[in-house]
C-alpha positions as CSV (number, residue, x, y, z in Angstrom):
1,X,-16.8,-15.8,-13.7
2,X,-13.2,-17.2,-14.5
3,X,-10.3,-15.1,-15.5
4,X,-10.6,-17.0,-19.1
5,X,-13.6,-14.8,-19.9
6,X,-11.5,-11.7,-20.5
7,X,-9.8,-13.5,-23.1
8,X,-6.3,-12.6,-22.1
9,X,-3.3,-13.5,-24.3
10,X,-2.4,-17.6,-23.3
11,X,1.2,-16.6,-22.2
12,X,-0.4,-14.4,-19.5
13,X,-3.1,-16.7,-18.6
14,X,-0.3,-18.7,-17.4
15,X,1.0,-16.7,-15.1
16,X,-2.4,-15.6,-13.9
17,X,-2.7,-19.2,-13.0
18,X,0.7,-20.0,-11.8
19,X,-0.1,-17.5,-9.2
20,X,-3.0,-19.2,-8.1
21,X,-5.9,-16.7,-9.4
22,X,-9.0,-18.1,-10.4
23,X,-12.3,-16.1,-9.8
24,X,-11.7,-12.0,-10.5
25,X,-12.6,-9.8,-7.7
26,X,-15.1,-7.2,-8.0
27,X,-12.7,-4.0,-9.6
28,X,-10.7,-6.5,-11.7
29,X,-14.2,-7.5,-13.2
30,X,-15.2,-4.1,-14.0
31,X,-11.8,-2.7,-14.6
32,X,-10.6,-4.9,-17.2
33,X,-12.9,-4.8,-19.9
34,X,-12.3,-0.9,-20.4
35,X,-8.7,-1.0,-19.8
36,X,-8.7,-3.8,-23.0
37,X,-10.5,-1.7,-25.0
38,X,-8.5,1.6,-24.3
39,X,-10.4,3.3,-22.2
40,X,-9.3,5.6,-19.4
41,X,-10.2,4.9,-16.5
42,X,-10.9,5.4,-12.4
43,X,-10.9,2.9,-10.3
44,X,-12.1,3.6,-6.7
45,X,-12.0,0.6,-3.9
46,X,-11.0,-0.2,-0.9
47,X,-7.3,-1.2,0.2
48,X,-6.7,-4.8,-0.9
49,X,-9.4,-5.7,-3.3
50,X,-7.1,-6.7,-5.8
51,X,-6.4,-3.0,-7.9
52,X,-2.7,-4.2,-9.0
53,X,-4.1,-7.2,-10.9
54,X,-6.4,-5.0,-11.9
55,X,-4.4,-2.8,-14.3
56,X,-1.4,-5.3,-14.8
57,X,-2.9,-7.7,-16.6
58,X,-5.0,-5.8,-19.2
59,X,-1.9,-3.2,-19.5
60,X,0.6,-6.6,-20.0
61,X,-2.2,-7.9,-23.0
62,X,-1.6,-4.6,-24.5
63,X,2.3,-4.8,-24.8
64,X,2.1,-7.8,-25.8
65,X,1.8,-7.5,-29.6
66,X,4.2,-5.0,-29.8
67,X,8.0,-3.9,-30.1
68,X,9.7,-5.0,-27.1
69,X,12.5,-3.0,-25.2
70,X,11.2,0.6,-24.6
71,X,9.3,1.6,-21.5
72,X,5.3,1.5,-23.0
73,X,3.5,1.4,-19.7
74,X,4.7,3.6,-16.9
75,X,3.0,2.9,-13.3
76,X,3.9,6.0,-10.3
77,X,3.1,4.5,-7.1
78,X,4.2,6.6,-3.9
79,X,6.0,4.1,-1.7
80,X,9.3,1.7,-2.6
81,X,7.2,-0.7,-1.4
82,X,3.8,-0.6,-3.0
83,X,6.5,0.1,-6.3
84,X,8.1,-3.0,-5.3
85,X,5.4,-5.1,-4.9
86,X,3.6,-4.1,-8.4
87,X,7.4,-4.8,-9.7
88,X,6.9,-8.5,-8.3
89,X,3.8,-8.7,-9.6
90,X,4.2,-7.6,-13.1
91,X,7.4,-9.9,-12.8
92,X,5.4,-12.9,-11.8
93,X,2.8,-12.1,-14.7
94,X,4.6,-11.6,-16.9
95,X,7.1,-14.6,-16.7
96,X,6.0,-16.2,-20.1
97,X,5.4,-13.2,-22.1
98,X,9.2,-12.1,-22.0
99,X,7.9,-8.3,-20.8
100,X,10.8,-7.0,-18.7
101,X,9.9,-4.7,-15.8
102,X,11.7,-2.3,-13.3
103,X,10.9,-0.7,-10.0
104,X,12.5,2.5,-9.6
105,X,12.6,4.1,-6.3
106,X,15.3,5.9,-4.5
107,X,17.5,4.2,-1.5
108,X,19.5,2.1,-3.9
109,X,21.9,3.3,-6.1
110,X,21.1,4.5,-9.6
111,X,23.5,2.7,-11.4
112,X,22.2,-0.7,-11.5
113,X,18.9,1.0,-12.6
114,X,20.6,2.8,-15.5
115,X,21.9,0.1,-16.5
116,X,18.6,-2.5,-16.2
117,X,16.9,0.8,-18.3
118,X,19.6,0.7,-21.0
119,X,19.3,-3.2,-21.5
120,X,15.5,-2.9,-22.3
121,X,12.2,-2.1,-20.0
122,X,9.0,-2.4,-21.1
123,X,7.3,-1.9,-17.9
124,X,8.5,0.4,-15.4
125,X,6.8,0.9,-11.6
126,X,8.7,3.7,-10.1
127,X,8.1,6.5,-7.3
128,X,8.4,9.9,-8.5
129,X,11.5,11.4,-7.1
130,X,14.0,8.7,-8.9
131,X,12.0,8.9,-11.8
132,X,12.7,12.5,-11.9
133,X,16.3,12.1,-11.3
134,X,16.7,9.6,-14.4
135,X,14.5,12.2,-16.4
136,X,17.1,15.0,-15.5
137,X,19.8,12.7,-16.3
138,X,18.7,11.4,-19.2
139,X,18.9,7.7,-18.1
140,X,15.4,6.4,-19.2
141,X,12.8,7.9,-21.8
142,X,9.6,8.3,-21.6
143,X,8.5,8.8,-25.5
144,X,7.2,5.9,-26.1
145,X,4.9,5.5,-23.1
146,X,1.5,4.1,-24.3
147,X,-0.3,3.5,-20.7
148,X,0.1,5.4,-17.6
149,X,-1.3,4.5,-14.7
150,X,-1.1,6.7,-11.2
151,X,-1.8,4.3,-7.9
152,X,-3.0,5.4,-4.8
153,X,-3.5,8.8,-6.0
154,X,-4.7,10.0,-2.3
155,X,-1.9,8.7,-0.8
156,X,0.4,10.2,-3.2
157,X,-1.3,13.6,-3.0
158,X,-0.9,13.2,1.1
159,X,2.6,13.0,0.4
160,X,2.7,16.1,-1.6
161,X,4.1,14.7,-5.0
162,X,1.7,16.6,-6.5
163,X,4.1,19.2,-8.3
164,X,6.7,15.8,-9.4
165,X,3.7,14.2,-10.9
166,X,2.9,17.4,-13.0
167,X,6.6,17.5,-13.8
168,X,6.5,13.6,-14.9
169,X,3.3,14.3,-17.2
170,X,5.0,16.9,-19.0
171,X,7.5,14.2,-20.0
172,X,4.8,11.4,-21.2
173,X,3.0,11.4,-25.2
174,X,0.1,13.2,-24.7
175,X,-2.1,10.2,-26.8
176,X,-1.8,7.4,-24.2
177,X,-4.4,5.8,-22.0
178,X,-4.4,6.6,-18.8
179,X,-5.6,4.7,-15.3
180,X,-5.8,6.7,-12.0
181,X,-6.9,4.0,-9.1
182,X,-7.2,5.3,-5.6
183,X,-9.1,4.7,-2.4
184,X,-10.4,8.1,-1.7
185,X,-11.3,10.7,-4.4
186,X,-10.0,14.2,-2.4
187,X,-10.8,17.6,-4.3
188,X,-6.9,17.5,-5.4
189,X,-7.0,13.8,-7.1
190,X,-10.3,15.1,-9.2
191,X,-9.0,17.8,-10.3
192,X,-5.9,16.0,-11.6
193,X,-8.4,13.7,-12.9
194,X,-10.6,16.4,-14.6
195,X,-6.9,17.7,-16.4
196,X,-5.2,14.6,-17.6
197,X,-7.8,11.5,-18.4
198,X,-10.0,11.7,-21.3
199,X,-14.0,10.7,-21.3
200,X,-12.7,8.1,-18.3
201,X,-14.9,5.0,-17.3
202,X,-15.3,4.9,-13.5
203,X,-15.3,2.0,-11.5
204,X,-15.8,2.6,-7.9
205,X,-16.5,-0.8,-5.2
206,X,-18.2,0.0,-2.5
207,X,-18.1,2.7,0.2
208,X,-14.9,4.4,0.6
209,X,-14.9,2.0,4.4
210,X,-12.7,-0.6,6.1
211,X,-13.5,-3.7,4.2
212,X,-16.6,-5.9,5.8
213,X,-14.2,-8.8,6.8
214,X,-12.5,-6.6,9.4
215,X,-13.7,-6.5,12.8
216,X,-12.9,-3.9,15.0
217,X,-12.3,-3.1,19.0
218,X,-11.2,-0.3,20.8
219,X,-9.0,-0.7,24.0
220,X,-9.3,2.3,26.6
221,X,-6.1,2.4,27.6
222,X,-4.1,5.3,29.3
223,X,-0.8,6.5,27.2
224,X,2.0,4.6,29.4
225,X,0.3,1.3,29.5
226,X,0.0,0.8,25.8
227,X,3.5,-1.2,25.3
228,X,2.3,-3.2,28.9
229,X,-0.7,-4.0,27.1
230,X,0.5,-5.0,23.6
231,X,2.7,-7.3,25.1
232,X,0.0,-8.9,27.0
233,X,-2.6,-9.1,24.1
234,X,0.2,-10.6,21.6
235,X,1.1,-13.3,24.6
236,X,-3.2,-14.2,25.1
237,X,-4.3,-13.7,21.5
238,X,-4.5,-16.1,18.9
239,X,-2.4,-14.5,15.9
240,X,-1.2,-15.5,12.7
241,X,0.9,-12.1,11.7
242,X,0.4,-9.2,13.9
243,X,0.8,-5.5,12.0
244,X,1.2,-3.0,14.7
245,X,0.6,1.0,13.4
246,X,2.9,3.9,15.5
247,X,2.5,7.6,14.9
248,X,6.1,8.5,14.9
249,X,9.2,6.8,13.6
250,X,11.3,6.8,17.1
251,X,8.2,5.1,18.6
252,X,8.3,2.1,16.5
253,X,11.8,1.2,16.7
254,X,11.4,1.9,20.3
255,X,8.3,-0.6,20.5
256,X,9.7,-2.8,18.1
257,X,12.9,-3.0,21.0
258,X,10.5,-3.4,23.6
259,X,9.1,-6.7,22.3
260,X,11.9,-8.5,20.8
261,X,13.1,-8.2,24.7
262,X,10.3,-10.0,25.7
263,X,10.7,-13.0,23.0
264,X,8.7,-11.6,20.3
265,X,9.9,-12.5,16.5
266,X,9.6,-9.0,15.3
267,X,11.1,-6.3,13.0
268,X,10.3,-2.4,12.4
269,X,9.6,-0.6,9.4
270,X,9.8,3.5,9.0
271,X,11.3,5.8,6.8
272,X,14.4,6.6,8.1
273,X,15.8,2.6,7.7
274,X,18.4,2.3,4.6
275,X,16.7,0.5,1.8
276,X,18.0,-3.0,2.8
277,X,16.8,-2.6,6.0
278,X,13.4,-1.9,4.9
279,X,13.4,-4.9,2.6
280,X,14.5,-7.5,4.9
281,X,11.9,-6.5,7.1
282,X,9.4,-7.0,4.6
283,X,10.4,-10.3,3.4
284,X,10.8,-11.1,6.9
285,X,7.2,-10.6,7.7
286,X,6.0,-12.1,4.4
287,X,8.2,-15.3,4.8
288,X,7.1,-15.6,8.9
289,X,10.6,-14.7,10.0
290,X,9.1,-12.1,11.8
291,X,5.4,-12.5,13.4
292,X,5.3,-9.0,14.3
293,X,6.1,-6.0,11.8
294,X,6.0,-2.4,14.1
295,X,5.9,0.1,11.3
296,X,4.3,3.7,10.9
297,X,2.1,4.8,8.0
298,X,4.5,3.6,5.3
299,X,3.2,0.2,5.6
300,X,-0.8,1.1,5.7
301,X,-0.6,0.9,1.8
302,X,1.0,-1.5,-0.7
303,X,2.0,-4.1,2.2
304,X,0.0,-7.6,0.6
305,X,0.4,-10.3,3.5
306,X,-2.5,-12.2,3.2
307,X,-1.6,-14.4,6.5
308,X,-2.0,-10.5,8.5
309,X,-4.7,-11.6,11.3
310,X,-4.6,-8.7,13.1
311,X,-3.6,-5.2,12.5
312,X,-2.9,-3.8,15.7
313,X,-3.5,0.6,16.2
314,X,-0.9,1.5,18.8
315,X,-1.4,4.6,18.5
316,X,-4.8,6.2,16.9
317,X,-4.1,7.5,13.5
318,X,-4.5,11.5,12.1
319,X,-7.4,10.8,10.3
320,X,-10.1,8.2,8.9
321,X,-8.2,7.4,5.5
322,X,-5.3,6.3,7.4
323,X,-7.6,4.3,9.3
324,X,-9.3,2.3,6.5
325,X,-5.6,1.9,5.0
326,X,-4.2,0.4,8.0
327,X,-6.6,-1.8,8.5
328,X,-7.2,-2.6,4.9
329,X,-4.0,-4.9,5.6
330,X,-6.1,-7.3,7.3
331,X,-9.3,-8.9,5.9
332,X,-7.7,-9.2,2.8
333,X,-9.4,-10.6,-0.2
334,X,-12.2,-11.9,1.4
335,X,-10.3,-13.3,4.4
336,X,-11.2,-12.3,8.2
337,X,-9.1,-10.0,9.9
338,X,-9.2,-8.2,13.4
339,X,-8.8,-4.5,14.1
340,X,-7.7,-3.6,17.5
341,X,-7.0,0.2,18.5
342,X,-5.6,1.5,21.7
343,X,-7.7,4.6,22.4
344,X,-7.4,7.6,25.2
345,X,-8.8,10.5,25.8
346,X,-7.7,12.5,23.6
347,X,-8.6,10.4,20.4
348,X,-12.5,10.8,21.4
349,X,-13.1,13.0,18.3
350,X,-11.5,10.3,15.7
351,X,-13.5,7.5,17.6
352,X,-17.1,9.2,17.2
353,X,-15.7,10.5,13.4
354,X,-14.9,6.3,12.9
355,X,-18.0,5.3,14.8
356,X,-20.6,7.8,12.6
357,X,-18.7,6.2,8.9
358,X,-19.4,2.7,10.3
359,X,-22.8,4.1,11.3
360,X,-22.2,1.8,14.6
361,X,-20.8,2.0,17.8
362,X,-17.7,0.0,18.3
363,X,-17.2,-2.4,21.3
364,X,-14.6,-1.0,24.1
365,X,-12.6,-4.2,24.9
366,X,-10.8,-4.9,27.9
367,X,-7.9,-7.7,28.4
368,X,-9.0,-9.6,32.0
369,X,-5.9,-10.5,33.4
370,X,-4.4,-6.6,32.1
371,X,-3.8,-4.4,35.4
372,X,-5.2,-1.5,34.3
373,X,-3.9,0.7,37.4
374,X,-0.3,0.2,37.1
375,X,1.0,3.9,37.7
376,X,3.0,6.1,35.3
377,X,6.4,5.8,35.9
378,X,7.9,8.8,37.1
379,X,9.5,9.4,33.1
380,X,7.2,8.4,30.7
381,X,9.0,7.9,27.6
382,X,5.9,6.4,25.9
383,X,4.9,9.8,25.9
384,X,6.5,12.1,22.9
385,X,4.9,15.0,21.2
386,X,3.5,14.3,17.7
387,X,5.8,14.9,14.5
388,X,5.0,15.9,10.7
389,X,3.2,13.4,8.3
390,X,6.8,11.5,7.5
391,X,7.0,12.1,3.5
392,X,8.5,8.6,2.0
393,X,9.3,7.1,-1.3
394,X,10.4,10.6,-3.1
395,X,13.8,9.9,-3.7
């Protein structure tokens, strides 16, 4: 099946195709039939099936018709950069239709959004902390919202926007559709679900499990050999873009240091780096600038690289949804990616957790030429206790 069969106004079919989309993937077939006929909706898949296209496009068809200039279709997502990227996208859509879009987030000044707001949005993507402080200042209005969609409601609940998302409801028309899309469904998400959507259609893809494309391998490996061994597997692997996952914030820039001295075109990406920072980093990576991005869990959702070959577990995540979203960044839409994950000792319980969702065991690797019994140098800086979840995108 083409895109033409869901009958999409001509101005956005252009778009669609100017971007290179021809055959729908599974949750944009069964997502946008409902959406076009008002339904409300859930829409469970795995990390990059293709849920943005999913809901822009039918949401865009709807606006369409209508009075232009007043925000009609609000979308909350929980990072600047998944809210960036759904910007683009909506942007890129929506190119011949003459629907204007913002993303709102916080790291940038609020005047140039004000002022972007005031000149005429019918789309706005934004991450609930800035959208609360243009409520409170009365800076953009929400009356007219006709479609509201919440993305990557587990991830937004993880981050504990939970109480800013009740607040931003209690601002929205209570007759409006509403689309929730999310990877998980946690007890939190359906009870939101069970409060705010009306007689919803669900769509749900497959298993909530690392895509089928992916391919994964564990590395024993003991704590202060990691970086040694990183460094090795970049230098004998054959990589397109390499995403590389850290625990903590100081470790990534630390790693990030660690192989830009030995050559590698690489940037970092955490939460404490100033908005512009952040974004050349991403655009960086996307544009193969950088060949290496060493980022924490802020980029294991809404980071769309398709040229990511291999996603890269320095350091074992919390659970197994941040698993399945980090490597959910390779494999992408049908493409074949590689999952490697440096493991030690005291990750054995999230290995057997991993090993009994893929219901397989997973092949421990080992790099030939690696030496394996280097000692620990008598500091081990690799070594630092484990922080809180870092909480991004709120303001």
């Amino acid at each position: 099946m083409s895109f033409e069969k869901f009958n999409l106004h001509p101005s956005i079919m252009s778009g669609v195709q100017a971007l290179g989309y021809v055959t729908p993937t599974p949750i944009q077939l069964q997502s946008i039939p409902p959406i076009m006929q008002g339904r409300d909706l859930i829409g469970l898949a795995q990390t990059g099936t293709g849920k943005t296209a999913a809901f822009i496009l039918p949401v865009s068809h709807r606006l369409l018709p209508r009075p232009r200039g007043r925000v009609r279709a609000l979308v909350i997502s929980p990072t600047r950069e998944l809210a960036e990227q759904t910007y683009e996208f909506a942007a890129d859509v929506g190119r011949h239709t003459g629907l204007q879009s913002i993303a709102i987030y916080g790291g940038v000044g609020m005047d140039q959004q004000t002022r972007r707001l005031r000149d005429g949005i019918d789309i706005a993507v934004a991450c609930p902390g800035r959208l609360l402080d243009h409520i409170w200042k009365g800076t953009v209005d929400l009356a007219d919202v006709e479609v509201l969609v919440i993305d990557e409601a587990d991830r937004m609940f993880d981050m504990g926007f939970l109480p800013d998302i009740r607040s931003i409801l209690r601002c929205l028309p209570t007759e409006r559709q509403t689309l929730l899309f999310s990877a998980t469904m946690p007890r939190d998400v359906r009870r939101l679900v069970e409060e705010v959507l009306r007689d919803p259609v669900t769509v749900q893809i497959g298993r909530t499990q690392p895509a089928m494309t992916v391919s994964h391998c564990l590395y024993p490996i003991r704590q202060h050999l990691k970086t040694a061994l990183l460094k090795s597997l970049l230098r004998e692997t054959d990589t397109e873009s390499v995403l590389v996952f850290t625990r903590t914030k100081h470790r990534a820039e630390r790693v990030a240091q660690q192989l830009k001295g030995a050559g590698h075109r690489v940037a970092s990406l955490q939460g404490d780096l100033p908005q512009h920072r952040r974004q050349a980093a991403l655009d960086g990576f996307r544009n193969g600038a950088f060949k290496v991005l060493v980022a924490t869990d802020i980029a294991a959702r809404g980071l769309d690289v398709l040229e990511i070959s291999h996603v890269i577990n320095y350091d074992m995540p919390d659970g197994i949804d941040a698993y399945i979203h980090r490597v959910g960044r390779t494999g992408r839409v049908g493409k074949a990616g590689v999952a490697f994950t440096f493991i030690t000792r005291e990750d054995a319980a999230m290995v057997t957790n991993l090993e009994r969702l893929l219901n397989k065991p997973l092949d421990r690797c080992t790099l030939q030429s690696f030496d394996y019994s280097m000692p620990a140098p008598e500091r081990d800086y690799a070594r630092s206790p484990r922080r809180p979840r870092e909480r991004t995108g709120a303001r």
